[in-house]
ZAMARGU-4260 file (C-alpha; in steps of 0.2 Angstrom, whole numbers, plus 5000, padded with zeros to 4 digits):
<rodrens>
0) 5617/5637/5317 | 5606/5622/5309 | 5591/5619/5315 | 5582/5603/5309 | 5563/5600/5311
5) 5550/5587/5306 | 5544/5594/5288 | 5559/5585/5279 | 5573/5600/5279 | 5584/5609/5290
10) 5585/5628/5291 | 5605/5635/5288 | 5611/5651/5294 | 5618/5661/5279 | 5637/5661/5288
15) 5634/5641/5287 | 5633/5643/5266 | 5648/5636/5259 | 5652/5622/5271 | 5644/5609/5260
20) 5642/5606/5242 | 5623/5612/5239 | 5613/5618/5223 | 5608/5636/5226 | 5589/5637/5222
25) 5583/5657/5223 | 5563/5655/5223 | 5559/5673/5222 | 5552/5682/5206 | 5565/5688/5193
30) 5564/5705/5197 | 5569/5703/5216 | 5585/5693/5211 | 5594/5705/5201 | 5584/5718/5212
35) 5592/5728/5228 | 5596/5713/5239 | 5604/5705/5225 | 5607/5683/5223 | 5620/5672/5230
40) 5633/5669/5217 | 5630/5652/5207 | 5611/5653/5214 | 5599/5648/5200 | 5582/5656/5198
45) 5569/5646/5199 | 5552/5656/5205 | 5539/5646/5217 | 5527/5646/5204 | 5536/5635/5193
50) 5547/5626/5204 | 5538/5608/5204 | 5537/5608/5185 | 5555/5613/5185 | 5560/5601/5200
55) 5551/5585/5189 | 5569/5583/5182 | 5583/5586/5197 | 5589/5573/5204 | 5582/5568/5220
60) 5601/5565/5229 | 5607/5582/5227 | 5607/5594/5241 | 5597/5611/5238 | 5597/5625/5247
65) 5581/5634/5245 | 5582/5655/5246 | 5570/5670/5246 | 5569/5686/5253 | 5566/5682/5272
70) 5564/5663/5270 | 5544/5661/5270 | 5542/5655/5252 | 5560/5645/5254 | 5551/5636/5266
75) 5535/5633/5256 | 5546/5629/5243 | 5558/5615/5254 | 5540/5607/5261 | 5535/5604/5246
80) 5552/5596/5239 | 5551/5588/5253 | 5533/5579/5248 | 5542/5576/5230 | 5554/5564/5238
85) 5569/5573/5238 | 5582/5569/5251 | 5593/5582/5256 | 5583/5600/5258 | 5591/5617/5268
90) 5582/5633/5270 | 5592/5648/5271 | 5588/5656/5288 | 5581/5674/5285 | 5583/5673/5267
95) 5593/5686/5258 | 5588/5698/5270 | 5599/5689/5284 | 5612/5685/5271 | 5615/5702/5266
100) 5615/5709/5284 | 5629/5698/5287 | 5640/5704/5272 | 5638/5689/5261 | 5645/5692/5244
105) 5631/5695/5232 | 5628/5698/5213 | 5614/5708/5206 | 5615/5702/5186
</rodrens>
């Protein structure tokens, strides 16, 4: 279920990926996303420690959908998109811990 709130994004539930067209941003650190819980396929990895140099030349219009492990740096990472100016922000409920526990297809290269 989406749940909005007032910081500029909206949190998605993992069985909600897929229903719209979004850019799949993976903030954790290299190792975590070829590690045991593996990425979302097509997900690009973009650690939080380099995401607003990196984010200086997206496109503001595009949706992102922002993922870690549990979802705490997704959100640190979709507040501050948000202040950036870009538009259209989710935040993967649970991060790759919820999206593995419900069976989500996965890659770990």
């Amino acid at each position: 279920m989406t749940t909005s709130n007032n910081r500029g994004y909206v949190d998605l539930d993992p069985t909600e990926i897929g229903r719209e067209k979004l850019r799949i941003i993976d903030v954790r650190e290299p190792s975590e996303f070829t590690g045991e819980f593996g990425h979302i396929p097509g997900a690009e990895l973009v650690p939080l420690g380099t995401l607003p140099e990196a984010a200086k030349a997206w496109d503001r219009n595009v949706g992102l959908l922002l993922v870690c492990r549990t979802g705490g740096r997704s959100s640190r990472a979709a507040d501050a998109l948000a202040k950036l100016g870009f538009a259209e922000l989710k935040n993967l409920r649970g991060g790759m811990t919820a999206y593995n526990a419900a069976g989500l297809p996965t890659e770990k290269r």
